[in-house]
Structure formats: C-alpha cells, structure tokens
C-alpha angles and dihedrals in degrees: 000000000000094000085055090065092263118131110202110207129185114236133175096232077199084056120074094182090044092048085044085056100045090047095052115131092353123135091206155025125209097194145163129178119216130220088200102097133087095274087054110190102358092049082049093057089043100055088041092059087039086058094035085056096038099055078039090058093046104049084245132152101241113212103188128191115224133143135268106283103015081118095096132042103249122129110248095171084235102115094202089052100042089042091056083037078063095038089054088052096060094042094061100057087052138100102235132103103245143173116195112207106204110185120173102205145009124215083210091068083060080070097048093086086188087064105030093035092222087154090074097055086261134123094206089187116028118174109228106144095015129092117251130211133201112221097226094050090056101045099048087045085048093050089047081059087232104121115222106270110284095020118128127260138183 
C-alpha cells in the first residue's frame, strides 16, 4: 500500500487525541467501528462518532464502513446493524465528505468457522438472497475512491 501513495497509521477508535494523530495531514480515512468489544453497541456508536470527528477535524474524506441498510433509523435487533444505523446518523449532520460502504454480507465470514459453523457440519448464514462482497474487492474500489455500485456518497 504504501507504494500505491497510502500511509497506514495505528489509532485507539476509543482515543480522540490518538485517531487526530493518526489523521494529520491525510486526505483520506478508510475506517470501521466494532461491537465486539466489551461496550457492544454503545462502544460501537462511540468509536464511529470519535472517527466521523476526527476525519472532520482533519479536512479528510471519510470512507466508512457500515452495513446495507444502515442507512435509515429503524431496530433490527442486530446490534452491529442498529450501532452503524446510529453511526450514519451522526455522520450525516456533520460537516465531513464522506462514502458509506454498506455491504450485507462477506464471502470471507463463510471462513470464520466460529461464525459460519462450518465445524458442525452447518452453514449458520448462508447468502442466499443477499449480496455478497469479496474484501479485497472493496477495499481496493474504496482506495480508488470509486464505491462499489449502489453504495452511498457524499
């Protein structure tokens, strides 16, 4: 990447002052927030509006990535889906350029037999119906700065 003209830089999503550092003199963020931790959903919202100021803050093009049809405000009982739901939300009333990237599903979770159960003999989420993206394909369309078709810009 960094052949291509990208800095990577290490930031705490929970650390204004670390994510302001990192963003210095940047023209853009690639960034996601995680409900994994132990603040779940509400951590998740928290370290989304950290990242939307921060890019803010720093003049940058944010490219977040959120989920299909976080979009709207609406409960889904899917913490991950309702959190970035939040995080959108934010990110609209504020000043910053910004793409959402809202996949639905990626064909690398099929590999996470934690997640997929594949180890019992199970595919727990199968995507039929859904459309499926490939990581790599994302991150080098995101990087080109051209979204995925259907995929939200501002």
């Amino acid at each position: 990447m960094p052949a291509a003209g990208a800095r990577l830089a290490t930031g705490d999503l929970a650390d204004a002052q670390a994510l302001d550092n990192a963003a210095k003199g940047v023209d853009a963020i690639f960034g996601l927030s995680v409900p994994f931790g132990s603040g779940g959903k509400d951590e998740e919202v928290a370290q989304g509006r950290l990242l939307v100021d921060a890019a803010s803050r720093a003049g940058a093009h944010l490219v977040y990535s959120s989920v299909r049809g976080a979009g709207r405000l609406a409960a889904t009982d899917i913490d991950h889906a309702d959190s970035k739901q939040l995080v959108e939300a934010y990110l609209r009333d504020q000043p910053v350029r910004s793409t959402v990237l809202g996949p639905v599903y990626f064909m690398e979770n099929v590999l996470n037999v934690g997640f997929s159960r594949l180890t019992d003999g199970v595919l727990a989420n199968p995507s039929t119906g859904t459309r499926s993206a490939v990581l790599s394909e994302l991150a080098r369309r995101s990087s080109a700065g051209s979204p995925p078709p259907g995929l939200a810009s501002r």
